[in-house]
mmCIF file of the N, C-alpha and C atoms, coordinates in Angstrom:
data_MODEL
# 
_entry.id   MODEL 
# 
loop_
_atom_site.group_PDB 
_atom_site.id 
_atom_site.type_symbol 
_atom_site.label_atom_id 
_atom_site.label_alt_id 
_atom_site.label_comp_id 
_atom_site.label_asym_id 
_atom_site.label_entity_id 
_atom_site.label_seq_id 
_atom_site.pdbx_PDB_ins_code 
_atom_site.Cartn_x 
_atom_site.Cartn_y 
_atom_site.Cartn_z 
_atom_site.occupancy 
_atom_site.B_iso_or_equiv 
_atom_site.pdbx_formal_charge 
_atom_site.auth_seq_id 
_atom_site.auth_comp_id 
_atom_site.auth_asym_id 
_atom_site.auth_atom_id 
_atom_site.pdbx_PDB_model_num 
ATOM 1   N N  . UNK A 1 1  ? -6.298  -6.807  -10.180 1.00 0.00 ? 1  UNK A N  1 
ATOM 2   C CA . UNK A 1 1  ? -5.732  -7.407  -8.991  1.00 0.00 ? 1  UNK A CA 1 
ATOM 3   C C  . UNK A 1 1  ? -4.259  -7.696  -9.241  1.00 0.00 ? 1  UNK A C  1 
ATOM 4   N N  . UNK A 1 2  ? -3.337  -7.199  -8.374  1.00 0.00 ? 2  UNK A N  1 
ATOM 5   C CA . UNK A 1 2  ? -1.762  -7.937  -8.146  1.00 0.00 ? 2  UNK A CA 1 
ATOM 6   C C  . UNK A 1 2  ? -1.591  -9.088  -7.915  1.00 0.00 ? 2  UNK A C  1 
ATOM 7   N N  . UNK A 1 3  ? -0.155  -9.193  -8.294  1.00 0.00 ? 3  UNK A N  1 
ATOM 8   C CA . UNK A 1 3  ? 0.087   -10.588 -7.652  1.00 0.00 ? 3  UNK A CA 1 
ATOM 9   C C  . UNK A 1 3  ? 1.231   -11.244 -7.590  1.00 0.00 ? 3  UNK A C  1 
ATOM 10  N N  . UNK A 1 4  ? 1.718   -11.580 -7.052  1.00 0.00 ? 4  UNK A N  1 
ATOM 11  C CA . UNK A 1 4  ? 3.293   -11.753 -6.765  1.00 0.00 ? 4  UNK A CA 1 
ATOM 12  C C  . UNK A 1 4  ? 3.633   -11.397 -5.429  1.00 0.00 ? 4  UNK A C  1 
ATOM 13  N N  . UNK A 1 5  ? 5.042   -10.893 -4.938  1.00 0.00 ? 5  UNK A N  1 
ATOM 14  C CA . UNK A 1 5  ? 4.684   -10.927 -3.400  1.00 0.00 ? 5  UNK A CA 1 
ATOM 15  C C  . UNK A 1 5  ? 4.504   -9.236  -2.760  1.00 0.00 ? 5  UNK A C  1 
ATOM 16  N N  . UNK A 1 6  ? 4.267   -9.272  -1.536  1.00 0.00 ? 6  UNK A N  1 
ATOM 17  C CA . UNK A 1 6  ? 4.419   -7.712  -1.074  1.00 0.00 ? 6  UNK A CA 1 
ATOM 18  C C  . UNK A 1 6  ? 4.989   -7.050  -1.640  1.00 0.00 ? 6  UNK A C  1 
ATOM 19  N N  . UNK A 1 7  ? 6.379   -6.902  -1.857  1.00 0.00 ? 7  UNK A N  1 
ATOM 20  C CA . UNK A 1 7  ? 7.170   -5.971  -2.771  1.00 0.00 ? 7  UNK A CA 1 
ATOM 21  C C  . UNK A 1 7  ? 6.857   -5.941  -3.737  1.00 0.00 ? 7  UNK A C  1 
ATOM 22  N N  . UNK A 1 8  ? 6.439   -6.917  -4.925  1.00 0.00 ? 8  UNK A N  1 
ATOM 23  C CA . UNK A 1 8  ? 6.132   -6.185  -6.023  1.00 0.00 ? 8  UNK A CA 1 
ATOM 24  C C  . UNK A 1 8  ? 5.090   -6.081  -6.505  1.00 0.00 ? 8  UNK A C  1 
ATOM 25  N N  . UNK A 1 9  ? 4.020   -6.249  -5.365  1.00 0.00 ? 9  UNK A N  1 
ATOM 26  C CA . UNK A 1 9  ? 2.669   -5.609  -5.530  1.00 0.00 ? 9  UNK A CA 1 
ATOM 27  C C  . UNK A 1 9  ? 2.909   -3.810  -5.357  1.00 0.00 ? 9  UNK A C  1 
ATOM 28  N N  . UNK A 1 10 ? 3.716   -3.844  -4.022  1.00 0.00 ? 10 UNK A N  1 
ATOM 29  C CA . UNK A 1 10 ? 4.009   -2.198  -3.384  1.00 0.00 ? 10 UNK A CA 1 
ATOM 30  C C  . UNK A 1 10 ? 4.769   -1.789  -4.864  1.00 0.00 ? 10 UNK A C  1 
ATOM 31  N N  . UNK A 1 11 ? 5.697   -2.031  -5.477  1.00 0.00 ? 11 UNK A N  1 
ATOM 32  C CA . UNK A 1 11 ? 6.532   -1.592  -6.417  1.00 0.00 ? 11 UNK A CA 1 
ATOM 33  C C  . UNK A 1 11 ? 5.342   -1.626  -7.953  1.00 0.00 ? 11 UNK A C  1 
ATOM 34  N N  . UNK A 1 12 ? 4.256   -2.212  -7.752  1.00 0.00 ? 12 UNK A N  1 
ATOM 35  C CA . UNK A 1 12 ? 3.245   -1.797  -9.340  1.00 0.00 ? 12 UNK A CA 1 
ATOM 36  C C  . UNK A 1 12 ? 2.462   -0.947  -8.353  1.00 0.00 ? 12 UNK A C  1 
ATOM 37  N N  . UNK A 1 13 ? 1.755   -0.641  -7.591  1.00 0.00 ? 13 UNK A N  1 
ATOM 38  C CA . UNK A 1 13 ? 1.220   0.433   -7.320  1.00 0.00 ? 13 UNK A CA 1 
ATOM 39  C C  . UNK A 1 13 ? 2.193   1.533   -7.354  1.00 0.00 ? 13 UNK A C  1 
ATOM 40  N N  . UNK A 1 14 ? 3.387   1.389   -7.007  1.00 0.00 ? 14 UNK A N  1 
ATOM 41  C CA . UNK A 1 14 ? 4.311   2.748   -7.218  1.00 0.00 ? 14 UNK A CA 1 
ATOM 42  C C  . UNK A 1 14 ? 4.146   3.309   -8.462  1.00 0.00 ? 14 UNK A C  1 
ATOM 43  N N  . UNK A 1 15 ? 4.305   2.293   -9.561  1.00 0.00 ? 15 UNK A N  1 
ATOM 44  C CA . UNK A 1 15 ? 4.628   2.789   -11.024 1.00 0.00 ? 15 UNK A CA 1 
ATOM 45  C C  . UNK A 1 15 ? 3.963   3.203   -11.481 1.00 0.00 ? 15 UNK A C  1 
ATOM 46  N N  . UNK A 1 16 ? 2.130   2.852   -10.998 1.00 0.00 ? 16 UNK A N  1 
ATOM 47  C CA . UNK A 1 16 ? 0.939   3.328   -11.486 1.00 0.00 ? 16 UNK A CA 1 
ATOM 48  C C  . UNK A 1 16 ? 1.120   4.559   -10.730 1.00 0.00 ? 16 UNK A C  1 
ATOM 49  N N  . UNK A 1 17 ? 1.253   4.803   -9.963  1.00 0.00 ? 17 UNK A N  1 
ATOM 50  C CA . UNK A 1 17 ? 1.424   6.412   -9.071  1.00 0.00 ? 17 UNK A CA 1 
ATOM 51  C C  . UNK A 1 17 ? 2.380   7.388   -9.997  1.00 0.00 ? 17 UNK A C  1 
ATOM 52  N N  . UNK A 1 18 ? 3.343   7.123   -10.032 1.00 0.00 ? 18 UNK A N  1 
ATOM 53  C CA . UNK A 1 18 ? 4.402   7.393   -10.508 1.00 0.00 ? 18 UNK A CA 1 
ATOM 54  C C  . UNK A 1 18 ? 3.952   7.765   -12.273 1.00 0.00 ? 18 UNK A C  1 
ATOM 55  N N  . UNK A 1 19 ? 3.195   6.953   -12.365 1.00 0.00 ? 19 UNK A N  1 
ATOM 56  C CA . UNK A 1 19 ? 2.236   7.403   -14.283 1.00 0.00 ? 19 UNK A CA 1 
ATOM 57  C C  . UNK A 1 19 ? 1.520   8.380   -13.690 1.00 0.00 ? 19 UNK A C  1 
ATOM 58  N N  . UNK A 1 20 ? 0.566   8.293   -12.771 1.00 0.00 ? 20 UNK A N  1 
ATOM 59  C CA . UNK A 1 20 ? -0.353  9.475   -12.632 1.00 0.00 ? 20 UNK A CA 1 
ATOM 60  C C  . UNK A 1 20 ? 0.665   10.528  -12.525 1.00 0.00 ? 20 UNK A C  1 
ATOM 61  N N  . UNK A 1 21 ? 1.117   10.450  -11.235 1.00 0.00 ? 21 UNK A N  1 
ATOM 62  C CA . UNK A 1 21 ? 2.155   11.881  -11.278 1.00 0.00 ? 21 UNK A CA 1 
ATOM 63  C C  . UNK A 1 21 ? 2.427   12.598  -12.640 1.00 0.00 ? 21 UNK A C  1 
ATOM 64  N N  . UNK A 1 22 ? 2.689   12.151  -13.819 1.00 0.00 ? 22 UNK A N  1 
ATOM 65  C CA . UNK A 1 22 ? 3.574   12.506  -14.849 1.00 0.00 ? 22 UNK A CA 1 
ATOM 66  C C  . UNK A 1 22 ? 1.726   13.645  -15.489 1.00 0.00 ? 22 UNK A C  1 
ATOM 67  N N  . UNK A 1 23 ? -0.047  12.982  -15.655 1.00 0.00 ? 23 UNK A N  1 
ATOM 68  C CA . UNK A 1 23 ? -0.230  13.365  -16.009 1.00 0.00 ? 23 UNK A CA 1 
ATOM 69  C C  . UNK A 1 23 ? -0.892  14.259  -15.276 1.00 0.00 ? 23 UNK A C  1 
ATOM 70  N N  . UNK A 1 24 ? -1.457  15.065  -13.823 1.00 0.00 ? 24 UNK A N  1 
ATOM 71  C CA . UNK A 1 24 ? -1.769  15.769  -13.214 1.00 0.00 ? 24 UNK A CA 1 
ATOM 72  C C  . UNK A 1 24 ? -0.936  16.132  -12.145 1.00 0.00 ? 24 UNK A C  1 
ATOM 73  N N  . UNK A 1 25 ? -1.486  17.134  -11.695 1.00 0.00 ? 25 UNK A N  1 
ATOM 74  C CA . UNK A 1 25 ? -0.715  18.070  -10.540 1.00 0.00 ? 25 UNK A CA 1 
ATOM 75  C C  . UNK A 1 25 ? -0.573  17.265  -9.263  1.00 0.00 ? 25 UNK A C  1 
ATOM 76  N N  . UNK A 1 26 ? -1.561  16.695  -9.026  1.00 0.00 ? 26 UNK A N  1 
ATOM 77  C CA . UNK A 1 26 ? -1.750  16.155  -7.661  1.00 0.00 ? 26 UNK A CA 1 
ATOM 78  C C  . UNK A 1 26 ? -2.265  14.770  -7.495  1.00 0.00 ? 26 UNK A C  1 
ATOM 79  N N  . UNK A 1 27 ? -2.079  14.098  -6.475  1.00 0.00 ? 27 UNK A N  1 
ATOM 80  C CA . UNK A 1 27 ? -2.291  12.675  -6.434  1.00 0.00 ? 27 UNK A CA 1 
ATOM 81  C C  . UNK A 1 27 ? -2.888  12.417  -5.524  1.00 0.00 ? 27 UNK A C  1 
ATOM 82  N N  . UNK A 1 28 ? -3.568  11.748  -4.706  1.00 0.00 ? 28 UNK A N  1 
ATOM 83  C CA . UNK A 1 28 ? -4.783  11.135  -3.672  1.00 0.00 ? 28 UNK A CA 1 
ATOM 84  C C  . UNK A 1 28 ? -4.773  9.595   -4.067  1.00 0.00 ? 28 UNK A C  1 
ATOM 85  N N  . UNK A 1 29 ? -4.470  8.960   -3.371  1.00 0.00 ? 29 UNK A N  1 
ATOM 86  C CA . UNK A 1 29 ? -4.800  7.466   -3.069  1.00 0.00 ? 29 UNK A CA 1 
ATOM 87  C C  . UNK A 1 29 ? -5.774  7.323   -2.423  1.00 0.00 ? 29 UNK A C  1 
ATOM 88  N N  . UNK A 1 30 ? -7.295  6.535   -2.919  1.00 0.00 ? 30 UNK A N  1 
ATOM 89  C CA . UNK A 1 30 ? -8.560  6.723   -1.932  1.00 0.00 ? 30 UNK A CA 1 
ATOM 90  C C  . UNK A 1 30 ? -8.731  5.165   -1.902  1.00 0.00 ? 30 UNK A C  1 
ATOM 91  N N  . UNK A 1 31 ? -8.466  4.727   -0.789  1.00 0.00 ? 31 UNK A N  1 
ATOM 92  C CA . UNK A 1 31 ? -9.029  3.132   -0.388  1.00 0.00 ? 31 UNK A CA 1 
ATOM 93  C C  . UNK A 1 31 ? -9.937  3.197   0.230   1.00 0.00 ? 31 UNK A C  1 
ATOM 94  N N  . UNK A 1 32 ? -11.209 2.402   -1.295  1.00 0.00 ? 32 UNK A N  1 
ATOM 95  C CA . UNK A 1 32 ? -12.466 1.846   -0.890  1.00 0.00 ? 32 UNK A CA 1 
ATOM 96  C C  . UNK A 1 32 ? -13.172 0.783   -1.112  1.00 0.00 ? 32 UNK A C  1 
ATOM 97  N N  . UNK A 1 33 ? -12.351 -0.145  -1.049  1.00 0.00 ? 33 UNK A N  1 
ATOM 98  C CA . UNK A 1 33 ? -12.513 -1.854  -0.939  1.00 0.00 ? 33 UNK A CA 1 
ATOM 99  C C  . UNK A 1 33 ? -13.580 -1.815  0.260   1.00 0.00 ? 33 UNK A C  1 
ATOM 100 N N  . UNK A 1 34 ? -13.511 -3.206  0.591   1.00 0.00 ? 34 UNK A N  1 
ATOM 101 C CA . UNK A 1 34 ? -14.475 -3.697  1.172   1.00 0.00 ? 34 UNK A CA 1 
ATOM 102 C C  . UNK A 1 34 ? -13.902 -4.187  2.571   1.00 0.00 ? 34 UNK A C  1 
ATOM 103 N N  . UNK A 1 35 ? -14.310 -4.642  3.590   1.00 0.00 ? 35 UNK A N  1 
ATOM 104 C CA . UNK A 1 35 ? -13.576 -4.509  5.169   1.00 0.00 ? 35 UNK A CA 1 
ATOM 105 C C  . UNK A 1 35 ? -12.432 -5.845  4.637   1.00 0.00 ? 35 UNK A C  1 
ATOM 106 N N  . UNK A 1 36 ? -11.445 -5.793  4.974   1.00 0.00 ? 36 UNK A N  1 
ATOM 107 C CA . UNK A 1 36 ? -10.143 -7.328  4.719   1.00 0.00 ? 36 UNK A CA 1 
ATOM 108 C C  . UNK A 1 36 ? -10.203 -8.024  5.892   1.00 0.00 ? 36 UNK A C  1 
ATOM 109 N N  . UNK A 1 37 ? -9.023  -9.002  5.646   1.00 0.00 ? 37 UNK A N  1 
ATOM 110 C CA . UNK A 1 37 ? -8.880  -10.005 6.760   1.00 0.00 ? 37 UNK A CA 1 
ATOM 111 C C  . UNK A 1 37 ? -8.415  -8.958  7.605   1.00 0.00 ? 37 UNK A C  1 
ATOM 112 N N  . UNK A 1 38 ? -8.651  -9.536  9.117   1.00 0.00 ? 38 UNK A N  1 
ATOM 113 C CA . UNK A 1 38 ? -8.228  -9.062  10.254  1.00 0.00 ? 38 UNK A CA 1 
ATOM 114 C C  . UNK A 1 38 ? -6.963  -9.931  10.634  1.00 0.00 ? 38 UNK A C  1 
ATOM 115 N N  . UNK A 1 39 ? -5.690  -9.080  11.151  1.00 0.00 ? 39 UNK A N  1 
ATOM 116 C CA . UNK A 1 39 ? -4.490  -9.075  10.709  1.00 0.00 ? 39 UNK A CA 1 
ATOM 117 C C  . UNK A 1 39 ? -3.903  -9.388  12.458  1.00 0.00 ? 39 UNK A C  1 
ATOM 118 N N  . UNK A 1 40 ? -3.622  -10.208 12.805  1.00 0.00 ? 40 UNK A N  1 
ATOM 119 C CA . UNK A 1 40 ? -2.852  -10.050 14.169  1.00 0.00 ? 40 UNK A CA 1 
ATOM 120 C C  . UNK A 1 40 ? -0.907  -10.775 13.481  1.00 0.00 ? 40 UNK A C  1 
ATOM 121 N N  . UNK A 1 41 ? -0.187  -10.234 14.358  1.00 0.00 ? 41 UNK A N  1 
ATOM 122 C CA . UNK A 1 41 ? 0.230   -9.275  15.300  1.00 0.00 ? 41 UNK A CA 1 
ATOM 123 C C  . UNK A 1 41 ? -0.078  -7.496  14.850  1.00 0.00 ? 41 UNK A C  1 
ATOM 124 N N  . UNK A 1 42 ? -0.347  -6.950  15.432  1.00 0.00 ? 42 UNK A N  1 
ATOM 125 C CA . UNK A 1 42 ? -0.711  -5.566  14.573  1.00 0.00 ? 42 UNK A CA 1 
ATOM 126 C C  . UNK A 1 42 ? 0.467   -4.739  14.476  1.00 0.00 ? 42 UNK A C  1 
ATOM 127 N N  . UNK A 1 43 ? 0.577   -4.131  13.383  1.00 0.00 ? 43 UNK A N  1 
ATOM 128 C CA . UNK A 1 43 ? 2.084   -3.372  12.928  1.00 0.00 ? 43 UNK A CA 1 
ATOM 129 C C  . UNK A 1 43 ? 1.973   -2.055  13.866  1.00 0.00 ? 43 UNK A C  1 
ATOM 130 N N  . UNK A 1 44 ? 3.094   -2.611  14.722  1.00 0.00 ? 44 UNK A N  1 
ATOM 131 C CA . UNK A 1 44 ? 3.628   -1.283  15.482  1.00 0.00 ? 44 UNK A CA 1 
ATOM 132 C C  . UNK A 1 44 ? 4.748   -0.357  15.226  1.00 0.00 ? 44 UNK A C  1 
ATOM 133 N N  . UNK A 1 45 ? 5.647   -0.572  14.153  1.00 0.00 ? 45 UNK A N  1 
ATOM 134 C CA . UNK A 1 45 ? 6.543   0.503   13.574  1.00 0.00 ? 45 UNK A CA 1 
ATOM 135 C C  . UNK A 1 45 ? 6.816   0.549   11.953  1.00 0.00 ? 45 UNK A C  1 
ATOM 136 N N  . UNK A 1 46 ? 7.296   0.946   12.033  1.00 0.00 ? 46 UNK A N  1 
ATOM 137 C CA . UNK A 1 46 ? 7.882   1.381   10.436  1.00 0.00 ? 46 UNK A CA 1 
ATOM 138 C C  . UNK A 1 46 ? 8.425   0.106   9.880   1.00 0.00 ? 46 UNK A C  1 
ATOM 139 N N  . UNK A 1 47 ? 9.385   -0.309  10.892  1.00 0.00 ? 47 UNK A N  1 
ATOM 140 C CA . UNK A 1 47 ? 10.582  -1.141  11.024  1.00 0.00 ? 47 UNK A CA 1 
ATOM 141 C C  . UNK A 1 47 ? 10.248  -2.346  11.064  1.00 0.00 ? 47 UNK A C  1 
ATOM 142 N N  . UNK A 1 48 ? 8.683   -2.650  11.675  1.00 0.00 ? 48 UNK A N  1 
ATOM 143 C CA . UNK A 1 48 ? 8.006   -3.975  11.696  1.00 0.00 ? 48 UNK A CA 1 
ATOM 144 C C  . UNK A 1 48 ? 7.271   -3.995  10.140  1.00 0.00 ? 48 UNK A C  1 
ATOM 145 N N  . UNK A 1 49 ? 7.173   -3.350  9.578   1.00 0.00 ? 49 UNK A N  1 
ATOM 146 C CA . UNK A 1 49 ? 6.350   -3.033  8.319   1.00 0.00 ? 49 UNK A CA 1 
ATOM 147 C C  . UNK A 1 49 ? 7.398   -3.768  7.458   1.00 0.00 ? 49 UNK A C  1 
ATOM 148 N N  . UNK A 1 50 ? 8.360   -2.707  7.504   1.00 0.00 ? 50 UNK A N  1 
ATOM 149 C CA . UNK A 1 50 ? 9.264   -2.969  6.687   1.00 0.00 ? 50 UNK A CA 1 
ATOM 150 C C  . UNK A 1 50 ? 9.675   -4.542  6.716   1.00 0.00 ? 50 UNK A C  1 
ATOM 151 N N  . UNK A 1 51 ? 10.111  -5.031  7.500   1.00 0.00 ? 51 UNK A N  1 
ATOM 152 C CA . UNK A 1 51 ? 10.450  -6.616  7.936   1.00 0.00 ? 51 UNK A CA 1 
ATOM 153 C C  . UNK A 1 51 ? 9.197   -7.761  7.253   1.00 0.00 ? 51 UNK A C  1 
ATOM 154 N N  . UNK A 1 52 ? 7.669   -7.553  7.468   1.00 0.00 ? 52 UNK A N  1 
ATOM 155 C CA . UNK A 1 52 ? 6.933   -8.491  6.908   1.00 0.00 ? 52 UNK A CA 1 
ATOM 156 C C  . UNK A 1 52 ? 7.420   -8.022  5.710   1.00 0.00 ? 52 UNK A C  1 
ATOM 157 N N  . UNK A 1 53 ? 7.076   -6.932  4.914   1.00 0.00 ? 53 UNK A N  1 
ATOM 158 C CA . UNK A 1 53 ? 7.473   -6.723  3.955   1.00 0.00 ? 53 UNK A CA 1 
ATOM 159 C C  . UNK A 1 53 ? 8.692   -7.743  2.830   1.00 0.00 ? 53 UNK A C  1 
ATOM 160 N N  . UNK A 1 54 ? 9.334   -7.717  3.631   1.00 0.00 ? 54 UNK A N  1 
ATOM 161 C CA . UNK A 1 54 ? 10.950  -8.126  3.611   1.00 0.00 ? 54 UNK A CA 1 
ATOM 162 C C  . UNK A 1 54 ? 10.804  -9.846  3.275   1.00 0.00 ? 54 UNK A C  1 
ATOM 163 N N  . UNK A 1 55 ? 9.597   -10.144 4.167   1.00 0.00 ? 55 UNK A N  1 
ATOM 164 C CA . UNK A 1 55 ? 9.753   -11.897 4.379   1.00 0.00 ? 55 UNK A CA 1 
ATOM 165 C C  . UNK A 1 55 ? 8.195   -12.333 3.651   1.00 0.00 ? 55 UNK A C  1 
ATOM 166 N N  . UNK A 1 56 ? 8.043   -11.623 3.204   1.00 0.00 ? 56 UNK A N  1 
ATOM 167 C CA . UNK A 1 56 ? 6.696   -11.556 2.513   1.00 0.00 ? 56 UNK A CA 1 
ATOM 168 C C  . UNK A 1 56 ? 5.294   -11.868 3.001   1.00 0.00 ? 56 UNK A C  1 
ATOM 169 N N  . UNK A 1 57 ? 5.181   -11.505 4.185   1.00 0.00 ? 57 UNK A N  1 
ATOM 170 C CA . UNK A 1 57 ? 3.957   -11.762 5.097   1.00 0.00 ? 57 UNK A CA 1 
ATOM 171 C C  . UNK A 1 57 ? 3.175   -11.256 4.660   1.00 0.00 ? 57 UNK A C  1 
ATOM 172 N N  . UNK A 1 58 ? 1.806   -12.050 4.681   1.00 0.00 ? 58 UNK A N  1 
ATOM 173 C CA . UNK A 1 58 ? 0.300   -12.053 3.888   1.00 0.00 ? 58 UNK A CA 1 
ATOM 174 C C  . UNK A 1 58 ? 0.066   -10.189 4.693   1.00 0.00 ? 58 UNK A C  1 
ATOM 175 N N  . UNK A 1 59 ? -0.133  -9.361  3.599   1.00 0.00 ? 59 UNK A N  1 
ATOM 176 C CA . UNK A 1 59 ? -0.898  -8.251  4.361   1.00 0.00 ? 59 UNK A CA 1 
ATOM 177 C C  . UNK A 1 59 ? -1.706  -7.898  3.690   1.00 0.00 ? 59 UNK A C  1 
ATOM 178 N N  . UNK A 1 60 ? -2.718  -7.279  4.072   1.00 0.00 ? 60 UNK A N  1 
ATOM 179 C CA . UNK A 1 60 ? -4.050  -6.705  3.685   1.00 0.00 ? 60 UNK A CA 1 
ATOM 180 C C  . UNK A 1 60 ? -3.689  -5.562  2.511   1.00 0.00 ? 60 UNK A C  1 
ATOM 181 N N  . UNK A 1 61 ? -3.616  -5.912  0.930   1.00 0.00 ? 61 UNK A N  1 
ATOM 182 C CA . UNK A 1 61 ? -4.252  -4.996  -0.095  1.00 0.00 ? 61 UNK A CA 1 
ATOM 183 C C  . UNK A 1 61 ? -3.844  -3.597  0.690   1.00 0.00 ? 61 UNK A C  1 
ATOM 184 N N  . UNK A 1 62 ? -5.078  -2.896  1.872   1.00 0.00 ? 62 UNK A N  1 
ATOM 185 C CA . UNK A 1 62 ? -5.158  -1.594  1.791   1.00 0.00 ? 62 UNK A CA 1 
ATOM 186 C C  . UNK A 1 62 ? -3.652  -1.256  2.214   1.00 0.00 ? 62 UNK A C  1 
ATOM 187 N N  . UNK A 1 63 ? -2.764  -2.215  3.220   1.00 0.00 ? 63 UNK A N  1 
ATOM 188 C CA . UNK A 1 63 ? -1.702  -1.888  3.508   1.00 0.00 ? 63 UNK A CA 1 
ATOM 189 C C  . UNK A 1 63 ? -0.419  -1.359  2.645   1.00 0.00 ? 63 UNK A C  1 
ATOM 190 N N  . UNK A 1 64 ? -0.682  -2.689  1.435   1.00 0.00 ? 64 UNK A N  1 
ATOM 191 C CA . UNK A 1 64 ? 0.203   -2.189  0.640   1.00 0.00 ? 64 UNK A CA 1 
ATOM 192 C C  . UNK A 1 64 ? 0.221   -1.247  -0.298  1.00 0.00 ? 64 UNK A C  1 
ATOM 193 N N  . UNK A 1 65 ? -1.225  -0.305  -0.738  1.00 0.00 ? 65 UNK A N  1 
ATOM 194 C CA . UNK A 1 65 ? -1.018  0.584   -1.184  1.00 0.00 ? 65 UNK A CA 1 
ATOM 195 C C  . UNK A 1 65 ? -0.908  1.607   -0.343  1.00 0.00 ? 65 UNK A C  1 
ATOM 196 N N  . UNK A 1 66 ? -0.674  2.096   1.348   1.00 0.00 ? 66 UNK A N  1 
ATOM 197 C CA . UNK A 1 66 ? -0.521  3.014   2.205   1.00 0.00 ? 66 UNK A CA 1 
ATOM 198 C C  . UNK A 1 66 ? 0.990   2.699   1.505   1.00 0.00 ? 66 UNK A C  1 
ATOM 199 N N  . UNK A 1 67 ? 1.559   1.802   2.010   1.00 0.00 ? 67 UNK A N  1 
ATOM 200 C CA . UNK A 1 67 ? 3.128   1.820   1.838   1.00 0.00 ? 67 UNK A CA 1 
ATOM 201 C C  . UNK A 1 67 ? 3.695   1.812   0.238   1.00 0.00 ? 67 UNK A C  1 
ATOM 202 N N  . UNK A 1 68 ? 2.514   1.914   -0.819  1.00 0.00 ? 68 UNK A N  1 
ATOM 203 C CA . UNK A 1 68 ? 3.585   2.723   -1.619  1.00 0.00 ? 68 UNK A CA 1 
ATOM 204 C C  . UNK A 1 68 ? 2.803   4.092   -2.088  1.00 0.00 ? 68 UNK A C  1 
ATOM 205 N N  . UNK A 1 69 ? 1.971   3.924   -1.487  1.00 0.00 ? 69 UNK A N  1 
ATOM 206 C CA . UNK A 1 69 ? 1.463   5.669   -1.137  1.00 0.00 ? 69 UNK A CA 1 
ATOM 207 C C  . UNK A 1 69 ? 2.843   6.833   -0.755  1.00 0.00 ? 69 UNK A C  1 
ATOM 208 N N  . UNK A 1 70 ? 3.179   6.447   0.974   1.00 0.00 ? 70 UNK A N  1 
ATOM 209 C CA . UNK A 1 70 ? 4.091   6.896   1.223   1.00 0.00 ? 70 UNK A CA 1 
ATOM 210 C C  . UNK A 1 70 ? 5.456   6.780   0.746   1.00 0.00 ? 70 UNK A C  1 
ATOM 211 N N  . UNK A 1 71 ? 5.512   5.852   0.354   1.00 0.00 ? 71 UNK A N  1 
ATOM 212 C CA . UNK A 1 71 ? 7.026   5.812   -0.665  1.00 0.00 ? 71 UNK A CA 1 
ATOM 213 C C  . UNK A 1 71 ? 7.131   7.119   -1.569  1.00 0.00 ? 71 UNK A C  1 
ATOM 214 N N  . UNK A 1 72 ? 5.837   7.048   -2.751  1.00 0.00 ? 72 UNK A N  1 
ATOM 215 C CA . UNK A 1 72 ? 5.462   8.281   -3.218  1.00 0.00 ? 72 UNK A CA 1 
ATOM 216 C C  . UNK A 1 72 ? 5.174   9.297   -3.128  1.00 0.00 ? 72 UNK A C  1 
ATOM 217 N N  . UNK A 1 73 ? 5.191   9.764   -1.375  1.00 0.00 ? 73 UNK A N  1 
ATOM 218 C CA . UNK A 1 73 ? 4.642   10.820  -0.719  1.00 0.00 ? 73 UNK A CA 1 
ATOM 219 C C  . UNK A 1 73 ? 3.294   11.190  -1.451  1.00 0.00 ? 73 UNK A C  1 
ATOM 220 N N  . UNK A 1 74 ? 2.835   11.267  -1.298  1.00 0.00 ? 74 UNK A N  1 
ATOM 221 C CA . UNK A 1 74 ? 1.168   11.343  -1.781  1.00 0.00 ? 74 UNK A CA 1 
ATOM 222 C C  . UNK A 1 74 ? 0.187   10.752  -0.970  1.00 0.00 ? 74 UNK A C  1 
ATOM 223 N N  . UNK A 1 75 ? -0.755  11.603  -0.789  1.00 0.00 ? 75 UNK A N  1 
ATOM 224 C CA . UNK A 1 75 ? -1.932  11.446  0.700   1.00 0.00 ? 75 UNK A CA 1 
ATOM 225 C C  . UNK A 1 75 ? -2.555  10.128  0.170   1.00 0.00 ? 75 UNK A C  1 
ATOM 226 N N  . UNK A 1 76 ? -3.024  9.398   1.365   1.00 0.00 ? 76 UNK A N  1 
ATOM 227 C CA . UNK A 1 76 ? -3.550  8.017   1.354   1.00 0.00 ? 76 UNK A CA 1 
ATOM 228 C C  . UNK A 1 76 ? -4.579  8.502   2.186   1.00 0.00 ? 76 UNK A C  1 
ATOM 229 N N  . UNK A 1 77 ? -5.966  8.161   1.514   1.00 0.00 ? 77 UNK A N  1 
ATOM 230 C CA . UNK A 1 77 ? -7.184  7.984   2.758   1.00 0.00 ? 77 UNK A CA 1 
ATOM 231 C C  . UNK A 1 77 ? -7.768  6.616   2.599   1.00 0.00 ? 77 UNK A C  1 
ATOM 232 N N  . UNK A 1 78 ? -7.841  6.391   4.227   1.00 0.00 ? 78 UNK A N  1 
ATOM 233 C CA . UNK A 1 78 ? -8.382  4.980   4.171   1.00 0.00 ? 78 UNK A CA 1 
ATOM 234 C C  . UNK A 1 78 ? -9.941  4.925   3.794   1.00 0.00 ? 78 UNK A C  1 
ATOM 235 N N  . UNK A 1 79 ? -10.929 4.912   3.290   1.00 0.00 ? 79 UNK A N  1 
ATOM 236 C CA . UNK A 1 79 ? -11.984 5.165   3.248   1.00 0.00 ? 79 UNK A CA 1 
ATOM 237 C C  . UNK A 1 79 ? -13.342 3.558   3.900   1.00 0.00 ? 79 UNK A C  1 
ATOM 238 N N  . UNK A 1 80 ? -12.049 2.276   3.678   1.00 0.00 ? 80 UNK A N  1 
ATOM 239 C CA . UNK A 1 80 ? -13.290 1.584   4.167   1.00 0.00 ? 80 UNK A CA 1 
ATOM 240 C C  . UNK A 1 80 ? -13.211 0.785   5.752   1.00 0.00 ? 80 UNK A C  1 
ATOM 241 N N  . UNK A 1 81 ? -14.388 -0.010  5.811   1.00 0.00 ? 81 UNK A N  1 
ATOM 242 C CA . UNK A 1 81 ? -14.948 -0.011  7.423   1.00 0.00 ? 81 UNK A CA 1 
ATOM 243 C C  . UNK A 1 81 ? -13.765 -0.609  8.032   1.00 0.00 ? 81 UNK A C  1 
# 
């Protein structure tokens, strides 16, 4: 488990990505936790992402490894309910 705030939870999943990268060809992020808190206001852009991000708003685990999924370009599947 992480811990510290959004960013540098998103920034240790990067680095662990960023290790895999070095020892196989290809990468897959598969999120299969268990259902999280339910999250209102719901993220409608990039730009709103980026901003909780920024101010460190409580987000759901699966979120922050989508966003350093995509940082890393590397496919993210959400896998749970």
């Amino acid at each position: 488990m992480f811990t510290g705030s959004s960013q540098q939870c998103i920034d240790k999943v990067r680095a662990d990505i960023q290790d895999m990268k070095k020892r196989v060809d290809k990468v897959v992020v598969l999120w299969t936790a268990n259902t999280e808190m339910y999250m209102l206001p719901v993220i409608d852009s990039m730009s709103d992402l980026k901003s909780m991000v920024d101010r460190n708003v409580s987000l759901p685990a699966s979120v922050l490894f989508a966003v350093a999924a995509i940082e890393e370009q590397v496919l993210y599947l959400n896998g749970s309910p």
